[in-house]
N, C-alpha and C positions, 0 to 999 in steps of 0.2 A: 042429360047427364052433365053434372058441373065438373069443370075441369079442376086438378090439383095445381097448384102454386108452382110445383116441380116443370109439369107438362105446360103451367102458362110460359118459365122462361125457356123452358126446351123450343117451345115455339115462337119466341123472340117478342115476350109482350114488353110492349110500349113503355107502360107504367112504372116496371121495372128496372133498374141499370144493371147490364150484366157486370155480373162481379166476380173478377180473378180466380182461379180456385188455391193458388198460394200466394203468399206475399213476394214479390217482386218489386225490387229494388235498383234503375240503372246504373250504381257504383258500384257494387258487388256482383261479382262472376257466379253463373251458377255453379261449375264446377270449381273443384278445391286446389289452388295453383299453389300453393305450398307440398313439398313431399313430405309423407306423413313422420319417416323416420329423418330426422335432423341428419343425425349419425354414419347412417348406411349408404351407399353410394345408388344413382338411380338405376341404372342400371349394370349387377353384377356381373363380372365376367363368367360365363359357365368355367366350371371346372374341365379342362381339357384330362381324356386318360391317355396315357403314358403311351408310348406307338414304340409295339414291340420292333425287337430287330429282327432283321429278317436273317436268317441263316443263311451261308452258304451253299447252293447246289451241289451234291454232290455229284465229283465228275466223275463218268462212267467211258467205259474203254469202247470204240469203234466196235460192234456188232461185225462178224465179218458176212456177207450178203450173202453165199451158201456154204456153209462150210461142209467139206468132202463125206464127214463120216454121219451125215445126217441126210435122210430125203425129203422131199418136199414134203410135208403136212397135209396137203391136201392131197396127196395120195396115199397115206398112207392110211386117213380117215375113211376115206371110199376107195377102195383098189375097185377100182374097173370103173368107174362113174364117169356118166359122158360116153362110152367108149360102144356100149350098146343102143343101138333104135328098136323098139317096142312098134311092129305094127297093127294093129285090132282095127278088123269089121267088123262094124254091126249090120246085121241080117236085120 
């Protein structure tokens, strides 16, 4: 099987000079150090959104801790809760 001309430089024949696959040049960069817009600044400031105010708490009056013409809630949700023991054998 004769080999192709591709697979001789693949394999680093002698006879051949391997040769660059683009043109390169060491006075020119390869990347592009001019910014492309003249004009435009490099980097834009983001546009910052508007920072709402914060309103006022409204102030609410001292809760009073029990007051007389009310019961506790939790008794009045279970009246009698807690207050019985359930005892069950099982045979």
């Amino acid at each position: 099987m004769s080999s192709t001309p591709l697979l001789d430089r693949w394999r680093g024949d002698p006879d051949e000079p391997e040769e660059p696959e683009g043109p390169t040049t060491p006075d020119k960069p390869t990347a592009p150090s001019k910014h492309q817009f003249p004009g435009s600044p490099k980097f834009p400031d983001k546009p910052k959104a508007p920072t709402p105010e914060k309103p006022d708490s409204p102030t609410l009056p001292d809760a009073p801790e029990n007051p007389e013409d009310r019961a506790d809630s939790r008794v009045e949700a279970f009246p009698g809760a807690g207050l019985r023991v359930v005892l069950a054998q099982v045979a």
